[in-house]
C-alpha positions in Angstrom: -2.1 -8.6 7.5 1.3 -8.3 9.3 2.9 -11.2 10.3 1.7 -11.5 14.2 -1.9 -10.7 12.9 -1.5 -14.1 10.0 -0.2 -16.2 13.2 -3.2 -15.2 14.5 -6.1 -16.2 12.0 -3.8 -19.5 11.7 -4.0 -19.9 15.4 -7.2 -19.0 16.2 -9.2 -19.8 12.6 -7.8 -23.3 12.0 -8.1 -26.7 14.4 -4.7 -26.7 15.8 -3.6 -30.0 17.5 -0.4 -28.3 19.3 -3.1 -26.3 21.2 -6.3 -28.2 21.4 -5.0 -32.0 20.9 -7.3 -34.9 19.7 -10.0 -32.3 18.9 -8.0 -30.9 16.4 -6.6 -34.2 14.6 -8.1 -34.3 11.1 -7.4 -37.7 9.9 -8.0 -38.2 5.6 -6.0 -37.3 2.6 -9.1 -35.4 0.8 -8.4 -32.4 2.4 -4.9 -32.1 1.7 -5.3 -33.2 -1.7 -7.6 -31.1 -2.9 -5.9 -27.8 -1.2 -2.2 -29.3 -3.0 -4.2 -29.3 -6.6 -5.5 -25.9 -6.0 -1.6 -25.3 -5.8 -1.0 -27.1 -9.0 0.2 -30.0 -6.6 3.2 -28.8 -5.6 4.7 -32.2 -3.9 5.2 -33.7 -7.4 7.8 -31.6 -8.2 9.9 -32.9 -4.8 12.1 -35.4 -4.2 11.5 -36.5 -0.9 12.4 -38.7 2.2 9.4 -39.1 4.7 9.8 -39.9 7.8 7.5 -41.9 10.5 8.0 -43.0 14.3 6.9 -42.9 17.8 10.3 -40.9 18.6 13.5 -40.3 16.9 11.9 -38.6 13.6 13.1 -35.4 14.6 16.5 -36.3 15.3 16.9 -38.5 11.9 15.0 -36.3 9.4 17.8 -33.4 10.7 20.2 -35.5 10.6 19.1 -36.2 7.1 19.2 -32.8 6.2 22.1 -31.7 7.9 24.2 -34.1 5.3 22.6 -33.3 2.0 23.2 -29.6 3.2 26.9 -30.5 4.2 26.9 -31.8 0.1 26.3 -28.6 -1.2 22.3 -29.5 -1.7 19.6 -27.5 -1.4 17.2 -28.9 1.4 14.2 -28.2 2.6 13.4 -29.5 5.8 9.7 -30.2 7.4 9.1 -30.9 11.3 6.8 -30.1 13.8 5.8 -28.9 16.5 8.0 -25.5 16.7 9.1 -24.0 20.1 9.4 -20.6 20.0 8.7 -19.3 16.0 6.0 -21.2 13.8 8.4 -20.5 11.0 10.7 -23.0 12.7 8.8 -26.4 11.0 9.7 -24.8 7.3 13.5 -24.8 6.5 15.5 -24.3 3.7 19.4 -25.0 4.3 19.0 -24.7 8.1 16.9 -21.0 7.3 13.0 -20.2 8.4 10.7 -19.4 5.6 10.6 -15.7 5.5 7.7 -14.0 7.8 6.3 -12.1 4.4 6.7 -16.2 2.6 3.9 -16.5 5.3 1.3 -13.8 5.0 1.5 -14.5 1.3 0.6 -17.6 1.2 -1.9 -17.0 3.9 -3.3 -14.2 2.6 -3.8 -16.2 -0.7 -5.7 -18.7 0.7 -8.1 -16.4 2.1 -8.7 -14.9 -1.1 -9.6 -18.1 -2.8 -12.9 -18.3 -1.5 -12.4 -22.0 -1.6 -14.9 -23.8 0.6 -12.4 -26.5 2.0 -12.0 -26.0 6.0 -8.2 -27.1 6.5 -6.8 -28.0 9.7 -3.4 -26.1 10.4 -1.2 -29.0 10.0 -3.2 -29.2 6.7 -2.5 -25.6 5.6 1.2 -25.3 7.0 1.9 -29.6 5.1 0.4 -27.7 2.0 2.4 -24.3 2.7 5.8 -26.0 3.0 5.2 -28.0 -0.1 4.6 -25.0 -2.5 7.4 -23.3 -0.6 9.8 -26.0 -1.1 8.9 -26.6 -5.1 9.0 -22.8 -5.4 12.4 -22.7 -4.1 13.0 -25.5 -6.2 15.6 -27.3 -3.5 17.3 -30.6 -4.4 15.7 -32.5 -1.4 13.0 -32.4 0.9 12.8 -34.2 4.3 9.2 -34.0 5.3 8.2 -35.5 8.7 5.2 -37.3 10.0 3.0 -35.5 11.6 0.9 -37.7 13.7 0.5 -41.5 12.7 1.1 -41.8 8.9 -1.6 -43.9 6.9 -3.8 -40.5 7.1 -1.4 -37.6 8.0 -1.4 -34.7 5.5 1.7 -35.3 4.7 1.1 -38.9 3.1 0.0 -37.5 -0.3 4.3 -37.6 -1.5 6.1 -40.3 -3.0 9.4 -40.1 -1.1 12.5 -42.2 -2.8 12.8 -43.9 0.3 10.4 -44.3 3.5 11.4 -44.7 7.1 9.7 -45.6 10.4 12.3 -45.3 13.0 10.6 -47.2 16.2 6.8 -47.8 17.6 5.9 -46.9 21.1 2.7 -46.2 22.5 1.7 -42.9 21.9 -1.3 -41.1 20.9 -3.5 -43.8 21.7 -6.5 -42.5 21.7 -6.1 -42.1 17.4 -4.1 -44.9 16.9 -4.8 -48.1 18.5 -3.6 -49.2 22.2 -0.9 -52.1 20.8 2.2 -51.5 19.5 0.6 -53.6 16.2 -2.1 -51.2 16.0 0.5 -48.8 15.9 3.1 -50.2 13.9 -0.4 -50.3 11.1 -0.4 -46.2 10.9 2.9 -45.9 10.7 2.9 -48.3 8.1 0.4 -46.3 5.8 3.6 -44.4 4.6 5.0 -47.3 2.7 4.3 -46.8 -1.0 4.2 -49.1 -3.8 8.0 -49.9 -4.9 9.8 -47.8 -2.7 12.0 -48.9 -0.5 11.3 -48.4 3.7 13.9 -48.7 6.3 12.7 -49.5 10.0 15.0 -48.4 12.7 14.1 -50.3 15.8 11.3 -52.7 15.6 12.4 -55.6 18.4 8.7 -57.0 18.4 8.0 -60.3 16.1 4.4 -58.5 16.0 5.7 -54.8 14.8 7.7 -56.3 12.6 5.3 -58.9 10.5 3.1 -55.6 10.4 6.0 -53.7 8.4 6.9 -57.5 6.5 3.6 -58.1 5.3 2.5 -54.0 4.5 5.5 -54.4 2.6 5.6 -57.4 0.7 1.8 -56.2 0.1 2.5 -52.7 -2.0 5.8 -54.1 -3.5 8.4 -52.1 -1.7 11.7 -53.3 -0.8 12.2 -53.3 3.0 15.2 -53.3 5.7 15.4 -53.3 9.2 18.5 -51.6 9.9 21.1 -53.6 11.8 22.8 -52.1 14.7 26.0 -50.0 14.6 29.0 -49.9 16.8 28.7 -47.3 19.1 31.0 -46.2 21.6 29.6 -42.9 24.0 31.9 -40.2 24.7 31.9 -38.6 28.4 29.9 -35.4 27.1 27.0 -37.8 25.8 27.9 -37.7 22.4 28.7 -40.5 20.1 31.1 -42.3 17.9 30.7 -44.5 15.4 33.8 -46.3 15.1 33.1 -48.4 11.6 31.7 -45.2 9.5 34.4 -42.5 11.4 31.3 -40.4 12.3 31.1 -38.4 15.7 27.7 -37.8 16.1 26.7 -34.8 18.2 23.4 -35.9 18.9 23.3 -36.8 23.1 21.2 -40.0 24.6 21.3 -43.3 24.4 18.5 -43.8 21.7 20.9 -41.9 19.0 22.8 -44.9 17.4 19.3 -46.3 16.3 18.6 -43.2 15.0 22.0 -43.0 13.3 21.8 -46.9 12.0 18.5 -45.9 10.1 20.3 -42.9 8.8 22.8 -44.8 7.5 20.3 -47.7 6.2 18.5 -44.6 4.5 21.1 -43.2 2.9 22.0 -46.3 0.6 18.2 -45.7 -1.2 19.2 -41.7 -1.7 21.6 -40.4 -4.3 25.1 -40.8 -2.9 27.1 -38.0 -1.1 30.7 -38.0 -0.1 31.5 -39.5 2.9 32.9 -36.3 4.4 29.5 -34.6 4.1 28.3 -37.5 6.3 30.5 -36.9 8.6 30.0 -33.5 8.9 25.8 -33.9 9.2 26.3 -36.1 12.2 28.4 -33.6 14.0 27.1 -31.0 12.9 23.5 -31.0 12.4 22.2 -29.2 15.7 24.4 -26.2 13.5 23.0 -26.7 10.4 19.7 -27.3 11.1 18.4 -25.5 14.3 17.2 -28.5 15.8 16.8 -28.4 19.8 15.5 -30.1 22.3 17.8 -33.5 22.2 19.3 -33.6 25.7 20.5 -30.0 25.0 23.0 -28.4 27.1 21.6 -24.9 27.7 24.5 -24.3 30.5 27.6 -26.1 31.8 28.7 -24.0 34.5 28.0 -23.6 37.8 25.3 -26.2 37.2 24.5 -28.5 34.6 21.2 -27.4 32.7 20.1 -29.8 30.2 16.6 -29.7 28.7 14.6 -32.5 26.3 11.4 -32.5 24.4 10.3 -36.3 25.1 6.8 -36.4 26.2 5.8 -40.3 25.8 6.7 -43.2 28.0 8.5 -44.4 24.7 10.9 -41.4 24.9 10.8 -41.7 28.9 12.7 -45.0 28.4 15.7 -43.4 27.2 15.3 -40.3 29.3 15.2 -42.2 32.6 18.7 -43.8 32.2 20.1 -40.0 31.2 18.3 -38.8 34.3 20.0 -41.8 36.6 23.1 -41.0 35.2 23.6 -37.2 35.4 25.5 -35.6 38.6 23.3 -35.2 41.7 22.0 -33.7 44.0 19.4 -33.2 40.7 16.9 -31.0 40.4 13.9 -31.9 37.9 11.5 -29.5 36.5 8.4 -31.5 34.5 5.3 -30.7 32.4 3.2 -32.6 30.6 -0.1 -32.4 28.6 -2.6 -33.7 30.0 -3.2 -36.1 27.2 -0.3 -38.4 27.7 0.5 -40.8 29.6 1.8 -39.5 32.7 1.1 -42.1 35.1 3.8 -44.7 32.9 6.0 -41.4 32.7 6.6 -40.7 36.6 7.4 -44.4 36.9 10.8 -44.0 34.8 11.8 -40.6 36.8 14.2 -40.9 39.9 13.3 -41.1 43.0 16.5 -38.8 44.5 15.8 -36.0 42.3 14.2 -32.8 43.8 11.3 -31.7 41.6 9.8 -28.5 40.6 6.3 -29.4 38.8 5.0 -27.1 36.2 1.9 -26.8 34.0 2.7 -25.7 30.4 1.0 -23.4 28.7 -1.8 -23.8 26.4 -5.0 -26.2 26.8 -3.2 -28.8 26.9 -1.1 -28.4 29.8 -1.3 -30.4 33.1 -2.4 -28.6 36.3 0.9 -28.3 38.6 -1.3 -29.5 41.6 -2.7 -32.6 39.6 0.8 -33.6 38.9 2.3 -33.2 41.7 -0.9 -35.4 43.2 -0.2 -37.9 40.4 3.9 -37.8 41.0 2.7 -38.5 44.9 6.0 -40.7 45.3 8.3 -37.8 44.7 9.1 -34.9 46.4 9.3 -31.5 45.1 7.0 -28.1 45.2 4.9 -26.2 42.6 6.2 -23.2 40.4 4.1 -20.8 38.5 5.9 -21.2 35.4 9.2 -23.4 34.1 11.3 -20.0 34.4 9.9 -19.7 38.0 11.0 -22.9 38.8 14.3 -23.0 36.9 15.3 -19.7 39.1 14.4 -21.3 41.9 16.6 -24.9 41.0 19.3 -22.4 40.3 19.3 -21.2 43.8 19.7 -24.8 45.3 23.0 -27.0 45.5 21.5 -28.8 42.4 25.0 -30.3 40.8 22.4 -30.7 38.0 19.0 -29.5 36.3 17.0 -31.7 33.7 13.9 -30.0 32.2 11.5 -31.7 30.4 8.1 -33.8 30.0 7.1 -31.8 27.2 7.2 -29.7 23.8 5.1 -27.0 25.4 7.4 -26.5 28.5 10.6 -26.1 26.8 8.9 -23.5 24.2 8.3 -21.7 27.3 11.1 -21.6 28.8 12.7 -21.0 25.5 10.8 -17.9 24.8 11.8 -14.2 25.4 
């Protein structure tokens, strides 16, 4: 097969949760396991950090990355969803596995003649694994899919663990509590390894994480906050380390305080390669979608992947400070929730109301019913309505509300 024709069978052959949602989620480790030992189990032969959260795992597993690559490491890197190219959740050193890395390993599968029925998360978890240990890098950061206790990629023992916050989010498969939560997330702490928490303000969040814990034997923090002092283009200082970190909103110094927790359980790096990470890690790594600046000039064009009311915390104080008059264009699936979501937006921002594409996606006209409080129109598409922001007096454009919109407005 060629390479479009192997995105295809994955696609179209395997459940696929980016498309079809709770349908697709295929929670258990059997699956996994037994497709990893068919492999000769690659995972053993990583050293790992894994990574869990509501929001921020993106950010922190890059940021990760981005400073053992600044050390002169090898690092694979594992995150999902992509945007534009599937190849974007498997990095080595900031680089995509290679399209033929694909149809082999695909193509090898399908000649096995192995009865197992994997999910795609379950074949791209066990795809990235074997690709990481055949490359043979020095670290891999591997990020939660969905939950943790039973997310494919729960069959590694990382040297160190770390759930960054708990929102609600994905409720339906998770529980409807932030405890409930906080007890998925907490299926990633293994016996003696040490877990760092980010952001866990709740006495009930946290005695989850104490007593999960104090249960398996493994050594836990709660990162303390770290000085931060925001710069007028968003970004950050940290005045104590000397790190500018180029990561914009105001959720990054949590992120960046469980970064630094993290780092004292991994082997030590100089401290200019942390620098470096932090301000450079959107470089190194490819990472998007984190209050990104697509254009400056004449307007201000800033798009986000946050798609929960968790995230929507954050992203409604960015949207109340950028310049007005502001346009906003928003999708969402139609599996979140938006109701919680349109309470944090503005209500002096002219909006354009999308539905992403895919099954997912959230009719334009249902939204705009639901987001009855707010003015704005109906576009065909994100690039329909970002054309037609551009032609306003819009000082400023936010896009956003989900992954699905920005990949298409990032697409060719």
């Amino acid at each position: 097969m060629t390479y479009a024709e192997t995105l295809d069978w994955l696609f179209e052959q395997t459940a696929v949760f980016q498309r079809d949602g709770a349908a697709a989620y295929k929670p258990g480790l059997e699956t996994i396991s037994r497709l990893c030992a068919m492999l000769g189990n690659p995972q053993q032969h990583l050293r790992c950090v894994h990574i869990a959260g509501t929001n921020g795992k993106g950010s922190t597993a890059s940021t990760i990355a981005a400073i053992y690559q600044a050390a002169g490491l090898k690092v694979g890197l594992y995150t999902s969803p992509h945007l534009v190219d599937f190849r974007e959740r498997i990095r080595i050193n900031g680089q995509m596995i290679g399209e033929a890395e694909v149809v082999d390993f695909v193509e090898r599968w399908r000649r096995s003649g192995s009865e197992l029925q994997p999910s795609f998360f379950e074949l791209t978890t066990a795809m990235a694994f074997e690709w990481f240990a055949r490359q043979q890098v020095d670290l891999a950061v591997i990020e939660v899919g969905l939950g943790g206790r039973l997310d494919s990629t729960n069959i590694i023992t990382p040297l160190v663990s770390i759930i960054t916050n708990i929102s609600l989010d994905h409720t339906g498969l998770l529980g409807d509590t932030p405890a409930a939560i906080a007890a998925e997330k907490a299926g990633i702490i293994k016996r003696g390894v040490p877990v760092v928490v980010g952001y866990a303000p709740d006495p009930a969040v946290r005695a989850v994480f104490e007593e999960t814990a104090a249960r398996v034997g493994a050594p836990l923090e709660f990162a303390a906050p770290i000085e931060a002092l925001e710069l007028p283009d968003g970004t950050w200082n940290y005045p104590a380390e000397g790190i500018h970190g180029a990561l914009r909103g105001a959720f990054q110094p949590r992120n960046a305080a469980a970064v630094l927790a993290a780092l004292r359980h991994l082997p030590p790096v100089p401290a200019n390669a942390v620098r470096r990470g932090f301000s450079e890690v959107e470089q190194l790594t490819g990472l998007r979608g984190r209050l990104t600046v697509m254009e400056s000039e004449p307007q201000l064009i800033v798009y986000d992947t946050g798609h929960n009311p968790g995230a929507w915390e954050y992203l409604g104080d960015e949207l109340a400070r950028m310049p007005r008059p502001l346009a906003i264009i928003c999708g969402f699936a139609a599996d979140k929730d938006v109701d919680a979501i349109l309470q944090k937006m503005p209500a002096d921002a002219n909006y354009y109301f999308c539905k992403p594409s895919g099954n997912r996606g959230l009719d334009a006209e249902e939204l705009r019913r639901k987001a009855g409080h707010l003015s704005g129109q109906c576009c065909a598409d994100v690039k329909k309505a970002l054309a037609a922001a551009r032609q306003t007096t819009a000082s400023s454009i936010f896009i956003g509300g989900s992954n699905f919109l920005i990949a298409d407005l990032l697409k060719p």
